[in-house]
C-alpha positions in Angstrom: 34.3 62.5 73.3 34.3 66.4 73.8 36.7 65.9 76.8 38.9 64.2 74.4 39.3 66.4 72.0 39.8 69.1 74.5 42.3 67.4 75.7 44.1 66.7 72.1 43.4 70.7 71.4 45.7 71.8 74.6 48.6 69.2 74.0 48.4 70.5 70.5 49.0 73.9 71.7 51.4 73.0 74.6 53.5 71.3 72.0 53.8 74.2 70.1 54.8 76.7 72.3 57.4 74.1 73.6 58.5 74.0 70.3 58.1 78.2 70.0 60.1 78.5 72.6 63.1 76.1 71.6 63.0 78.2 68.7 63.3 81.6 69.9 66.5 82.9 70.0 68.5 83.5 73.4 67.8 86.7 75.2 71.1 88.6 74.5 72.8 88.8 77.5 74.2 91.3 80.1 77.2 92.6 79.9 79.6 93.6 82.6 82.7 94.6 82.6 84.8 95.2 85.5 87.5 97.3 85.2 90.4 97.8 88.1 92.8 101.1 88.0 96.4 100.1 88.6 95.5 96.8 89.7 98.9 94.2 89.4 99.1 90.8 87.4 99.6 88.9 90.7 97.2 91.4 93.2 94.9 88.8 93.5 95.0 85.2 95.1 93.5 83.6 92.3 97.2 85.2 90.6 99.3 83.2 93.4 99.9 86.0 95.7 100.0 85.2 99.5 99.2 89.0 100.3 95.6 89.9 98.6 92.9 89.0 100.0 90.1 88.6 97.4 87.5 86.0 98.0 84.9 87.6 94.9 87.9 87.2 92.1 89.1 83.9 93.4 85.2 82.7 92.7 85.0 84.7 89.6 87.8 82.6 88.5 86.9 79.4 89.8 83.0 79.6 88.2 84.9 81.1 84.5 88.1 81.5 82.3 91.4 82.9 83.8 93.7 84.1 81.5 97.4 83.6 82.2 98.9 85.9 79.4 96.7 89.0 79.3 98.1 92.2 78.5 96.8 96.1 78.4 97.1 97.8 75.1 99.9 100.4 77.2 101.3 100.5 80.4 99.2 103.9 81.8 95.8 103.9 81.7 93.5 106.5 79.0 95.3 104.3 75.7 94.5 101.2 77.3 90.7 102.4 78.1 91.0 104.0 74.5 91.7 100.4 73.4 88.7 98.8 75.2 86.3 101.0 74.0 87.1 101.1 70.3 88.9 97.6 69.7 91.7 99.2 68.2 95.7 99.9 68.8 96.3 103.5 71.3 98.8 104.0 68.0 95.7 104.2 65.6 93.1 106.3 67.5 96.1 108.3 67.9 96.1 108.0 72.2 99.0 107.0 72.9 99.8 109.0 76.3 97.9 109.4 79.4 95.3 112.4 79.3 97.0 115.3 81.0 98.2 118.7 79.6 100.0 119.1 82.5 103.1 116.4 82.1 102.3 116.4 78.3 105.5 118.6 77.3 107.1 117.9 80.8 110.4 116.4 79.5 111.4 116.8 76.0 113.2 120.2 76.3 116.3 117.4 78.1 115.3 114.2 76.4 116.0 112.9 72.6 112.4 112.9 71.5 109.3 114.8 71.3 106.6 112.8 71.9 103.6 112.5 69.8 101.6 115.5 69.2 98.6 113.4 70.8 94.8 114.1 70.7 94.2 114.1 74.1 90.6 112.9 73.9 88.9 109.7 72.1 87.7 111.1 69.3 84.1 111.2 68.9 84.1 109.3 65.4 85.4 106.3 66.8 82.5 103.8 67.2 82.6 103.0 70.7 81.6 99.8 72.5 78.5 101.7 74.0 77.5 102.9 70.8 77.6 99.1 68.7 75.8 97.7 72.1 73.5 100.8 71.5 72.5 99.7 67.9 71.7 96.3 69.0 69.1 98.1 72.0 71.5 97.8 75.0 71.1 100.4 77.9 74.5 101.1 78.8 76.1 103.2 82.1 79.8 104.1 82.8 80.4 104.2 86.6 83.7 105.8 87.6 87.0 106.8 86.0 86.6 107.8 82.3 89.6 109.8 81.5 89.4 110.1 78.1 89.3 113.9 77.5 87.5 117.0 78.2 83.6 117.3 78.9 83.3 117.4 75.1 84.2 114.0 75.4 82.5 112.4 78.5 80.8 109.0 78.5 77.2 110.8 77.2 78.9 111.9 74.2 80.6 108.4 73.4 77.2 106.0 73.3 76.3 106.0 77.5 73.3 107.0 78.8 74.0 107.1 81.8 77.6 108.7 83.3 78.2 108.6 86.9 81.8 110.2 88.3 83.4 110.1 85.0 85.2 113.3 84.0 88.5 115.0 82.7 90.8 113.7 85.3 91.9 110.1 86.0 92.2 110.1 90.0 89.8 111.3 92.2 91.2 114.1 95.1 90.2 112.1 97.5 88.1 108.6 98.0 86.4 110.3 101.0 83.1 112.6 100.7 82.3 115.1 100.0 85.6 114.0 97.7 87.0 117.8 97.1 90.1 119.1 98.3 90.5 122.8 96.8 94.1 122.6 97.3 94.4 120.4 94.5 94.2 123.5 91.8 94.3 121.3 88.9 91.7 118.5 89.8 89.8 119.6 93.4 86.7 117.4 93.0 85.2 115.0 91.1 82.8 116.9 88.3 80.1 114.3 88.0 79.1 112.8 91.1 76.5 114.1 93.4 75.2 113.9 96.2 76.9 111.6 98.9 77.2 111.1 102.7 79.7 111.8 105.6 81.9 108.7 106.1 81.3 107.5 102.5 84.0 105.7 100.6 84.0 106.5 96.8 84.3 102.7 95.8 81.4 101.8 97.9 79.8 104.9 96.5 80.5 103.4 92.7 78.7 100.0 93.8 75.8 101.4 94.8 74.7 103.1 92.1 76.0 100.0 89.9 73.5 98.0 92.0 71.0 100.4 91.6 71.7 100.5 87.9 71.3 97.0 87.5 67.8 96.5 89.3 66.7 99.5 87.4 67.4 97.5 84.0 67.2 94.3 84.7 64.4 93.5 82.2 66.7 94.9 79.5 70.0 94.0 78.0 72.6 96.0 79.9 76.3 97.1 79.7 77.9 97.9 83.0 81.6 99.6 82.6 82.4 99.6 86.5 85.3 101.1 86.4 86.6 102.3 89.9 88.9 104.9 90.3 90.8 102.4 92.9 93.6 101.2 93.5 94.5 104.4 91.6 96.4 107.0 93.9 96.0 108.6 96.5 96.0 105.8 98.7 93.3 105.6 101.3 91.6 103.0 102.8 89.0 102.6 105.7 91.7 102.7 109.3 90.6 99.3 110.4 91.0 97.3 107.1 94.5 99.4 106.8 95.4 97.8 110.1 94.6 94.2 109.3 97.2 94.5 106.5 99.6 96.3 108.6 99.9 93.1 111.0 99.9 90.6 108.3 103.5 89.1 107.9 103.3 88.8 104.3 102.4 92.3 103.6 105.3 93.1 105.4 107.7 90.5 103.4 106.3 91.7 99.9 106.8 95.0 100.7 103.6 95.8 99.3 101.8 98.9 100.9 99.3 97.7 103.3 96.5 100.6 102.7 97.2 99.8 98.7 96.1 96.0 100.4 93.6 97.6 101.9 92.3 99.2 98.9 92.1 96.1 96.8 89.7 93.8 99.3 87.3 97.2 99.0 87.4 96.5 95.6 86.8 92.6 95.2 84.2 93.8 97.7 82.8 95.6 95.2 82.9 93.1 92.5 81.5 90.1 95.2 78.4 92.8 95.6 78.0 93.0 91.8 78.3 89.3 91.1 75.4 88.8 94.0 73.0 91.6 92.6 73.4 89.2 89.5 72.4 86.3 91.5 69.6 87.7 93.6 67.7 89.1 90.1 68.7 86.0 88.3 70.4 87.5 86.0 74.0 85.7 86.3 73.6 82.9 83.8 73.0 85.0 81.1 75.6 88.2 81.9 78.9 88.3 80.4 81.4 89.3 83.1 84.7 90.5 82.4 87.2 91.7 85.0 90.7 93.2 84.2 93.0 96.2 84.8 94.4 99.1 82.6 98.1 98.5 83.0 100.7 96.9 85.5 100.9 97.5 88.8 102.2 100.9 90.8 106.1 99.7 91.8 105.5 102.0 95.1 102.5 100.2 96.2 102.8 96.7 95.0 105.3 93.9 94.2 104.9 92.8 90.5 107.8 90.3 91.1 108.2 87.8 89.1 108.1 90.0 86.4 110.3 92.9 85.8 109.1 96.5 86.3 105.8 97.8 86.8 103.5 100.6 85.4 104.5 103.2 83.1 107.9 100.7 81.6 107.4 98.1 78.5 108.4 95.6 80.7 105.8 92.5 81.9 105.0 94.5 84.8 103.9 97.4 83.1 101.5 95.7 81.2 100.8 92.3 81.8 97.6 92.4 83.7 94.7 89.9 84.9 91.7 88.6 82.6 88.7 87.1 83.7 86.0 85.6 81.9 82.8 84.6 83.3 79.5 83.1 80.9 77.9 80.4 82.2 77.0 77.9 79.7 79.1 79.3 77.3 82.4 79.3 79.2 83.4 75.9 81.2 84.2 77.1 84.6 87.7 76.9 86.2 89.5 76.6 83.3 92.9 78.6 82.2 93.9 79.6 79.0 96.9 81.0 78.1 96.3 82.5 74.8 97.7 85.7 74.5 94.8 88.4 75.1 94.9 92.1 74.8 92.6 95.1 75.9 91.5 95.6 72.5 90.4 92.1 72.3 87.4 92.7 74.9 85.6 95.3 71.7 85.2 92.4 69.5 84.7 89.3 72.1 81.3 91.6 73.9 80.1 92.4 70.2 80.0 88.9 69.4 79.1 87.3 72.4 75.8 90.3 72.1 75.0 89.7 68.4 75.7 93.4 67.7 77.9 94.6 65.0 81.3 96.7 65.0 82.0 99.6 62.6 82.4 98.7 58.8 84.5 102.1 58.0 87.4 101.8 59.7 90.0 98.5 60.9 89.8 96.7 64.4 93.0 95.4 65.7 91.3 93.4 68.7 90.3 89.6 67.7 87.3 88.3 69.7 88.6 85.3 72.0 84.8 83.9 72.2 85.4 80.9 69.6 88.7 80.1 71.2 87.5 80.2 74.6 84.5 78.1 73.9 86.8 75.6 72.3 84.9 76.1 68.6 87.9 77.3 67.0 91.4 76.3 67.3 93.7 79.8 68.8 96.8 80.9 66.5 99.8 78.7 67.3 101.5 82.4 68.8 100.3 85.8 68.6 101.4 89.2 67.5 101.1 92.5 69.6 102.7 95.4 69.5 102.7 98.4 71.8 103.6 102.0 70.7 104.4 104.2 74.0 106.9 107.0 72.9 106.2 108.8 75.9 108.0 110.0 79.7 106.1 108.8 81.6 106.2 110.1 85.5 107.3 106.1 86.7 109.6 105.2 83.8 110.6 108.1 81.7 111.7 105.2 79.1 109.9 106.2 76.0 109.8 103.4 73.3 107.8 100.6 72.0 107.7 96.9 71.8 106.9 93.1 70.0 105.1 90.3 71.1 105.7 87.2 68.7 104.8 84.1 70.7 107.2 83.5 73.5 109.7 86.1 71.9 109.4 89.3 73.4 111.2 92.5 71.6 111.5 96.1 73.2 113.0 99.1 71.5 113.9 102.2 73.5 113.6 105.5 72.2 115.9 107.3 74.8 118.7 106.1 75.7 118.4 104.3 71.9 118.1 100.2 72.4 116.8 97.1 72.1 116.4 94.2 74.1 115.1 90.3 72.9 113.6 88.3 76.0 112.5 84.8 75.7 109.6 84.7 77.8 109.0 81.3 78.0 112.2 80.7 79.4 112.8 83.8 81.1 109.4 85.9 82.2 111.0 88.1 84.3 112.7 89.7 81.4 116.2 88.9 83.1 118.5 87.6 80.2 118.6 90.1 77.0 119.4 88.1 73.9 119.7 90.9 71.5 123.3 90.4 70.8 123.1 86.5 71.1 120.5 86.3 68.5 120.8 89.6 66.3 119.1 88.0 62.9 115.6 87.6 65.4 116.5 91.1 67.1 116.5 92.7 63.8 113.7 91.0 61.8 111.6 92.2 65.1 112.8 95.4 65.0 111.9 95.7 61.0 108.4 94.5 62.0 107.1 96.1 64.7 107.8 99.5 62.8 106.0 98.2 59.3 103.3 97.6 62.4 103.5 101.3 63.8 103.4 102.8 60.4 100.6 100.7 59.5 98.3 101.8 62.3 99.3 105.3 61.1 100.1 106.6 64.3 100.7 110.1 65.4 104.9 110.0 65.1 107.3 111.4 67.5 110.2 112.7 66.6 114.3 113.6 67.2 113.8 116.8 70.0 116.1 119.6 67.3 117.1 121.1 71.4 118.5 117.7 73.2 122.0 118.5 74.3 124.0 115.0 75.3 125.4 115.2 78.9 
């Protein structure tokens, strides 16, 4: 009789912790994101190129969500990394150039415009994504380019705790140790990375201490920003894997530069390293893993084709870009969507997926993508973006800005003054302008995407009083 009711005492107890334990809430999970300098829309094979070889991405994509019709928030990089980190427009945290006092004033005394007045830092009252993680007792780490402003500014002071190569600049001299070349006055080494050893390739270098990061706090919620430096300029690459692409035919018919080839396997590299540091600490079916890149691809390096253009121009290859998603159990693997998605989108969709909350003082412009993606909520039938870049920049010297409405594309140029209407359903290569075919469209675009730049109350530019026509 006593055995019995010993018995009835322990399936008592074993039926309540079952029950405990269905109710406790979900662990809140990891959160990586995986962010690629430069990297094209199609530089991946998972993208339909023939060229890239990247095994890690392809499975990334295969085991989540591959967006079709991602953009960055601009086509050069600190307003787009701006973006990410704050969930709002480069027009309203006033960033709407790529950090550099060097090319800042580089052009107007000869163009029509004087570009914005811009901060040239994220300003430390903007809640970034570290800091809401923070609140909701993440550890976070930024690994690699920052590029957001000064020291004053650096991943520490923005919500990290831990920064590891992020400084001032946006390229690194070289991706070879001791990485310093004190011939390059303006930028001769990397501020915030020590240590290092001969033969060492600053990608690799990144990895590592995101792997070591990762074991380190793997019994705690985590944000990971990897964000390499590659395939940013200069280009170097290990000699051997430069070869490989040198005698591949199709590097040689895309006219694609074979160490910038070589440069993106190291980084898939990377990324498959990452994904099986997740695997080996089972940690993978409970990490949010985003991959992406800051804007369009480098027109020297890389072949963008279909679409038009490439970095630094308003044009689908300046700022289309690719977007993965991978949560398993929450996302239904090898699936596409081709909702339009943004840079500033990623703020909200981590927040949400981690249970933490955004700032309540100020707007986001960035709409999480989790309930769509899941399939709980129905997506907009088209979306609106806009982009404000009134800046030369060094690849396109085309300041202006630009409308997304669905499949109806609107840019306006600044210098020479223009604008252009591209249906890019029917045309995503941007090749047929209907401005003048369908002027009532042109115009009620035009009318809105400044209502949206004086909304964000941006930072304006303005009619350069010294521009003398040729």
């Amino acid at each position: 009789m006593q055995q019995d009711v010993s018995l009835e005492r322990l399936l008592r107890a074993l039926t309540l912790l079952i029950v405990a334990g269905a109710l406790a809430p979900a662990a809140p999970p990891n959160v990586v994101v995986f962010l690629v300098d430069d990297l094209g829309w199609k530089d991946l094979g998972c993208q339909g190129s023939p060229v890239f070889e990247t095994p890690h991405a392809d499975r990334l994509a295969a085991d989540g969500v591959r967006m079709t019709n991602a953009y960055a928030a601009c086509p050069v990089c600190s307003p787009t990394r701006a973006a990410l980190m704050t969930g709002r427009t480069p027009a309203r945290v006033g960033l709407t150039g790529h950090i550099t006092a060097i090319l800042r004033h580089r052009y107007p005394e000869r163009g029509r415009i004087v570009p914005p007045d811009d901060r040239m830092f994220l300003a430390l009252e903007e809640t970034t994504v570290a800091e809401a993680l923070g609140e909701a007792g993440y550890v976070s780490a930024s690994m690699g380019k920052w590029h957001l402003g000064s020291d004053a500014y650096w991943p520490t002071r923005q919500g990290f705790d831990v920064n590891v190569a992020g400084h001032t600049h946006g390229s690194p001299t070289t991706y070879w140790f001791p990485y310093l070349d004190p011939a390059k006055e303006w930028n001769p080494r990397i501020d915030n990375l020590d240590g290092g050893r001969p033969g060492e390739y600053l990608t690799d270098r990144l990895t590592d201490e995101a792997l070591a990061f990762i074991e380190e706090n793997q019994r705690k919620p985590f944000f990971l920003y990897l964000t390499h430096y590659a395939v940013h300029t200069p280009l170097e690459a290990p000699a051997a894997l430069t070869a490989k692409y040198r005698r591949k035919p199709a590097v040689a018919a895309s006219g694609v530069d074979p160490v910038y080839a070589a440069m993106v396997e190291k980084t898939d590299d990377s990324l498959g390293r990452v994904l099986a540091k997740l695997d080996e600490l089972g940690l993978a079916d409970n990490t949010l893993v985003v991959f992406t890149s800051d804007n369009g691809g480098l027109m020297s390096a890389t072949d963008n084709r279909p679409l038009r253009a490439g970095k630094g121009f308003l044009y689908e290859g300046g700022i289309r870009v690719p977007l993965i998603f991978k949560w398993p159990g929450r996302l239904e693997a090898g699936t596409e969507s081709s909702i339009a998605a943004i840079s500033h989108d990623l703020y909200p969709t981590i927040l949400e997926a981690a249970g933490a909350q955004g700032p309540r003082d100020r707007p986001l412009d960035g709409e999480s993508l989790l309930g769509w993606l899941e399939g709980k909520t129905a997506p907009p039938d088209k979306r609106e973006l806009y982009w404000y870049y009134p800046h030369y920049s060094p690849q396109a010297q085309q300041p202006g800005a630009a409308l997304l409405q669905g499949r109806w594309k609107l840019i306006e140029h600044y210098d020479p003054p223009a604008a252009e209407l591209y249906d890019l359903e029917a045309d995503p290569g941007e090749t047929r302008d209907l401005a003048d075919a369908q002027p009532a469209r042109r115009d009620a675009m035009l009318e809105r995407l400044h209502a949206r730049i004086a909304e964000s109350g941006a930072i304006p530019h303005r009619p350069n009083p010294a521009y003398q026509p040729q």
